[in-house]
Every structure is written in C-alpha cells, then in structure tokens.
Backbone as CSV, one residue per row, in Angstrom:
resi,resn,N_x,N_y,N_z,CA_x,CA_y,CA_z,C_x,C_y,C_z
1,UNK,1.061,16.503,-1.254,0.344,16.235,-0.031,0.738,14.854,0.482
2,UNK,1.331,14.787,1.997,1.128,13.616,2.519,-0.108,12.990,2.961
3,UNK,-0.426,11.535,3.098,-1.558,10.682,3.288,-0.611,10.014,4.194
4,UNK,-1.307,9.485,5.758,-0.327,8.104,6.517,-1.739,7.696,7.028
5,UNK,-1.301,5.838,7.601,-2.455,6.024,8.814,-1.822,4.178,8.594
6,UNK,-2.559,3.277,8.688,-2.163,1.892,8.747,-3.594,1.208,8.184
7,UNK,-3.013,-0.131,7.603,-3.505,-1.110,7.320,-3.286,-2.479,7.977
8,UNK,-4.248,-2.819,7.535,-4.458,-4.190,8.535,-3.301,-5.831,7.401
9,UNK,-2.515,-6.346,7.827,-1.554,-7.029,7.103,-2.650,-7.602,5.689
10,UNK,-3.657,-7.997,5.628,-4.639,-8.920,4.955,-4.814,-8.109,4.035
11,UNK,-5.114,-6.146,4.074,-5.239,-5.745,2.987,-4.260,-4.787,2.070
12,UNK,-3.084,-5.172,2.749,-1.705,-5.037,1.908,-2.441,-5.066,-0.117
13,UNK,-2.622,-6.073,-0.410,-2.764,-6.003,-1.202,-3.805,-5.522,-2.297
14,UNK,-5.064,-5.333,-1.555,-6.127,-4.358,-2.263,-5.401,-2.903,-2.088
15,UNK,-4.919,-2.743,-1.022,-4.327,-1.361,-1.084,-3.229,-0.987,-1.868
16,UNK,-2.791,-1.744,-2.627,-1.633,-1.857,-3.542,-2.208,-1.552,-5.040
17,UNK,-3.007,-2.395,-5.172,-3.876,-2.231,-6.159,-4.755,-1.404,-6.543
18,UNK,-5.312,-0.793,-5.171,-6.333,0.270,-5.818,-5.485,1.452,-5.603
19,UNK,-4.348,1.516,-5.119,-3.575,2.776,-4.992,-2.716,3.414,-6.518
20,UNK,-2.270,1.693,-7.357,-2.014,1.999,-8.250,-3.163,2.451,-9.541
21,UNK,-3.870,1.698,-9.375,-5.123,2.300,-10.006,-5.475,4.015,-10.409
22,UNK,-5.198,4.743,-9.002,-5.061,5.866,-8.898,-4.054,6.717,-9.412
23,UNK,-2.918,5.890,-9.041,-1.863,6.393,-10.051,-1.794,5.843,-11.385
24,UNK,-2.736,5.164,-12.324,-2.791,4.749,-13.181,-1.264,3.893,-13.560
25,UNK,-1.067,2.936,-12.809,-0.222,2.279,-12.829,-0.230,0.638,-12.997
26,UNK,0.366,-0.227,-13.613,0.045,-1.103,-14.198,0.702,-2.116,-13.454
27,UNK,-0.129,-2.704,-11.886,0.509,-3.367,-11.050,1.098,-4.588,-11.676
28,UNK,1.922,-5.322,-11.325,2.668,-6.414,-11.782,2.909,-7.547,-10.741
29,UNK,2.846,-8.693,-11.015,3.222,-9.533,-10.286,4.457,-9.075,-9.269
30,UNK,5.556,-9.018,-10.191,7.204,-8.399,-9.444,7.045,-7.354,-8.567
31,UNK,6.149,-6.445,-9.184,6.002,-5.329,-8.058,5.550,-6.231,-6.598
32,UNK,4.417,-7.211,-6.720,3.976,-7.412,-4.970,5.042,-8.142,-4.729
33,UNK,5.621,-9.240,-5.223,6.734,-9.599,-4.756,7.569,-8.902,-4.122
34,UNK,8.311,-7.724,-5.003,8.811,-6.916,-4.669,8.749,-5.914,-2.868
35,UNK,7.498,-5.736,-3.160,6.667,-5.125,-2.032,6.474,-6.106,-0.408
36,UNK,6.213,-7.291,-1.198,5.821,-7.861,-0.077,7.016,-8.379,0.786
37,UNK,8.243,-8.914,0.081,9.420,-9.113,0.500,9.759,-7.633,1.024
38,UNK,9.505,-7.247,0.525,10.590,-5.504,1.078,10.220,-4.949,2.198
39,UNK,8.870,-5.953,2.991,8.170,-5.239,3.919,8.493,-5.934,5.363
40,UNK,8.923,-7.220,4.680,9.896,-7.980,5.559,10.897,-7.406,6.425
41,UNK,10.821,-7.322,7.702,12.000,-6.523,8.779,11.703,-5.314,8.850
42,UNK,10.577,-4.283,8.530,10.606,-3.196,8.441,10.061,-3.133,9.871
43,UNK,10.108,-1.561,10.497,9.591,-1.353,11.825,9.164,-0.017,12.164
44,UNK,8.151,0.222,12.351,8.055,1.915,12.533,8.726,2.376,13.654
45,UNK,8.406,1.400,14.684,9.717,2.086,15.870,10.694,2.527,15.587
46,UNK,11.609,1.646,14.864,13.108,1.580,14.582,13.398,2.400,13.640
47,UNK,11.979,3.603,12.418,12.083,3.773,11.255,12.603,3.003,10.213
48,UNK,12.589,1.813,9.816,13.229,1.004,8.892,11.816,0.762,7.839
49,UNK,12.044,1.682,7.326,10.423,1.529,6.300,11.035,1.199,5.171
50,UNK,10.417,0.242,4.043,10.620,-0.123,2.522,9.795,1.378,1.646
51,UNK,10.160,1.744,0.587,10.231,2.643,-0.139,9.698,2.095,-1.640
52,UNK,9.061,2.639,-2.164,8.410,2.300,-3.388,8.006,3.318,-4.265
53,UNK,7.523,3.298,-5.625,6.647,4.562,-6.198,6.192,3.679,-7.069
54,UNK,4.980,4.037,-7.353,4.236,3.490,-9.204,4.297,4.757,-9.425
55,UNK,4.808,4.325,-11.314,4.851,5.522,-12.049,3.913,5.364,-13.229
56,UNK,2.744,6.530,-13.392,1.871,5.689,-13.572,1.582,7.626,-14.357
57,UNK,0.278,8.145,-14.635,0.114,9.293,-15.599,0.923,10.012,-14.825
58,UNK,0.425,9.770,-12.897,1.401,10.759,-11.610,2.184,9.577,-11.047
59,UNK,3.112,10.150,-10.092,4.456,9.722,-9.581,3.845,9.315,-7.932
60,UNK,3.258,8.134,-7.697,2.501,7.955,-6.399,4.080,7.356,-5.398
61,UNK,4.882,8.232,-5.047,5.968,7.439,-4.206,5.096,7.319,-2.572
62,UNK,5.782,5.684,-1.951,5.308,5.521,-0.829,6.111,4.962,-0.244
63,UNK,5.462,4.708,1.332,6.489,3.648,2.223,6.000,3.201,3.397
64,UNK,6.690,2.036,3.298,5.479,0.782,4.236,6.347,0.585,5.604
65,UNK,5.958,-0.042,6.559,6.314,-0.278,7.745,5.777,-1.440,8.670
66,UNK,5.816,-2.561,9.281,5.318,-2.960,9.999,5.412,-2.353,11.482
67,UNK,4.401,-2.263,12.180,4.167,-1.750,13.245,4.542,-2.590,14.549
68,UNK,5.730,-2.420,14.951,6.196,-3.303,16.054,5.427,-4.138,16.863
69,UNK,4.386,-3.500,17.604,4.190,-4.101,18.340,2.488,-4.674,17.952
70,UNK,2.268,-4.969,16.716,1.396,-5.737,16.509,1.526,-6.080,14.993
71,UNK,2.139,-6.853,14.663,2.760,-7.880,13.496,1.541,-7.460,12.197
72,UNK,0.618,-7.506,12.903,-0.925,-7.830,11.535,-1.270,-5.904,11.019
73,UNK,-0.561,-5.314,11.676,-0.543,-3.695,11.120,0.412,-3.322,10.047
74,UNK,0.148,-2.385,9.227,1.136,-2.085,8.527,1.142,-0.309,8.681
75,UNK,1.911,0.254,8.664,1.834,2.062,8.608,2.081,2.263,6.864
76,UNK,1.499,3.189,6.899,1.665,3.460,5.106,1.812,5.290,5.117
77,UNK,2.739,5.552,4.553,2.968,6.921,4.255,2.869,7.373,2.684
78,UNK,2.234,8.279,1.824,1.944,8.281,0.637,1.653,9.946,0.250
79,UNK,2.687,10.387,-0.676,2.714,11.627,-1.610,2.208,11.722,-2.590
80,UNK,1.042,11.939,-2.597,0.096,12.661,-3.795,-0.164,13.649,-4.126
81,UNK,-0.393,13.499,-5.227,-0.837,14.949,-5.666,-2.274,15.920,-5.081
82,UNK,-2.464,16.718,-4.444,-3.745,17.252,-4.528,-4.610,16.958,-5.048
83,UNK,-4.733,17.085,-6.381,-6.066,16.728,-6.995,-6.358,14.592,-6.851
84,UNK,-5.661,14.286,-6.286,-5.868,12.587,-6.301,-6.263,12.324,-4.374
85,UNK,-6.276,13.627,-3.714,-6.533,13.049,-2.052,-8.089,12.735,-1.953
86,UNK,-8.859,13.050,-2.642,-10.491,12.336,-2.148,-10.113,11.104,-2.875
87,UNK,-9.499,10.516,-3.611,-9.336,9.330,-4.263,-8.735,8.800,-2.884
88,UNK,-7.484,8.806,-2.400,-7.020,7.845,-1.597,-7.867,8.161,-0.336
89,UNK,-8.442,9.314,0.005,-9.090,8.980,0.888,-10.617,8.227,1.270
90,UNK,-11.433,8.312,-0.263,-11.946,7.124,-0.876,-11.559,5.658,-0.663
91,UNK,-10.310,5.340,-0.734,-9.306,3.944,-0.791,-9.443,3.801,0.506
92,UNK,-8.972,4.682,1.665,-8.986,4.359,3.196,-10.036,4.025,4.075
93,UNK,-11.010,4.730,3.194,-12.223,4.271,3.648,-12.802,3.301,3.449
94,UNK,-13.082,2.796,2.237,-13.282,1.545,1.426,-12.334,0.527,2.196
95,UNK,-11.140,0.611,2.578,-10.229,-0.469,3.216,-10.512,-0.430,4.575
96,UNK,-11.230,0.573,5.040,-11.393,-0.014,6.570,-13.015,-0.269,6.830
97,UNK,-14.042,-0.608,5.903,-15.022,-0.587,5.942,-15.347,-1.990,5.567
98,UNK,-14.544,-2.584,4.362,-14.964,-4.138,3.825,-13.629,-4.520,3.789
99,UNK,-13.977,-5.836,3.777,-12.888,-7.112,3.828,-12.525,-7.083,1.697
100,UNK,-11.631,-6.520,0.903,-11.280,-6.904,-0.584,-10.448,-8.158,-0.617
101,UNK,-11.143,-8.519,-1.915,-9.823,-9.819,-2.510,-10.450,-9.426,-3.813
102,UNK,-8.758,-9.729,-4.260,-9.215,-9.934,-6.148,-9.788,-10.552,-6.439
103,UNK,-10.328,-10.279,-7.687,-11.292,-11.253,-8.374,-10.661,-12.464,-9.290
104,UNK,-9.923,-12.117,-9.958,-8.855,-12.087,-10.657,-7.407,-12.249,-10.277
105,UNK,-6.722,-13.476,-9.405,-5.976,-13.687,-8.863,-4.501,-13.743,-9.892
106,UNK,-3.958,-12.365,-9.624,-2.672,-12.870,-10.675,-1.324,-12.740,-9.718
107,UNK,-1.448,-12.493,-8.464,-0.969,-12.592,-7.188,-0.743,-13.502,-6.660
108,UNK,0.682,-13.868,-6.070,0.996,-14.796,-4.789,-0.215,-14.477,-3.137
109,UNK,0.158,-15.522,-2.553,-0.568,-15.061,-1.106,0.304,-13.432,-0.671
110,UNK,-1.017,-13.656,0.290,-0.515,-12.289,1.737,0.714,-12.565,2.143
111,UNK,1.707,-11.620,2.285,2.878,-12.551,3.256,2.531,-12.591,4.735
C-alpha cells in the first residue's frame, strides 16, 4: 500500500522517527544525516525525490521531496505493508495535530 501527503520542514524529524518505530527500525544518527542532506535539491515539480528504506522486522521504503514552491513543505511517499496503514495513519495525524521534539536529543538540528 502506498501512503503520500506532506510535512511541514520542522517535523521531518519526528516523522522519521516514529515511522521507523513502525518499521521497527533502529534510527541512527547517519541515517538523519543521511536523510537530511539527501533532501537537499529535491523538488516535486521537477520529480527529483531522495529515496530511502528502514529495514526493520518490515521493509518501510520511502521518498522525500521538497515542494517547490514553498521551501517549509516536504511531500513524503511511503510503501507499507497493510497491516501497518492505521499505524502511519496514526503518525499523520499525530504530525499534523501537535508540534514533536525528542526528548532525548541524539540528533543534529532541522536542516
């Protein structure tokens, strides 16, 4: 099953986190690095999206985009499994309802 819709640039990273969560995946510093640099130049206009997966009990592959014409959006596209869509759609809701930050900062800033 596909999941898309956008995030707001600020919660890039709760959404990273609670996504791997779901995929029982063991986020890492390198990964946001990874992520957050890779998201650099991307454009949904242009299709130039960064590509990712946590591999985690399931295989959560995704892909990010900044949204041209407003810098602070991000588009997110995400293949899950069936039995995990009230989970992320749990996550989408939760992310557009409250402002998250870790508690537990083992993270660089927002880019």
């Amino acid at each position: 099953m596909t999941k898309s819709g956008w995030i707001f640039e600020e919660d890039l990273l709760p959404f990273l986190i609670i996504l791997s969560e779901i995929a029982t995946y063991d986020l890492q510093p390198y990964d946001w690095d990874a992520i957050s640099f890779g998201v650099i130049g991307t454009s949904d206009q242009d299709e130039k999206w960064f590509a990712y997966e946590f591999y985690g009990e399931v295989t959560v592959p995704f892909k990010l985009a900044r949204n041209t014409e407003d810098a602070y959006m991000i588009f997110y596209v995400i293949i899950i499994p069936n039995e995990l869509e009230k989970s992320v759609d749990l996550m989408m809701h939760v992310l557009s309802e409250f402002k998250l930050e870790p508690k537990h900062l083992k993270f660089g800033k927002n880019i």
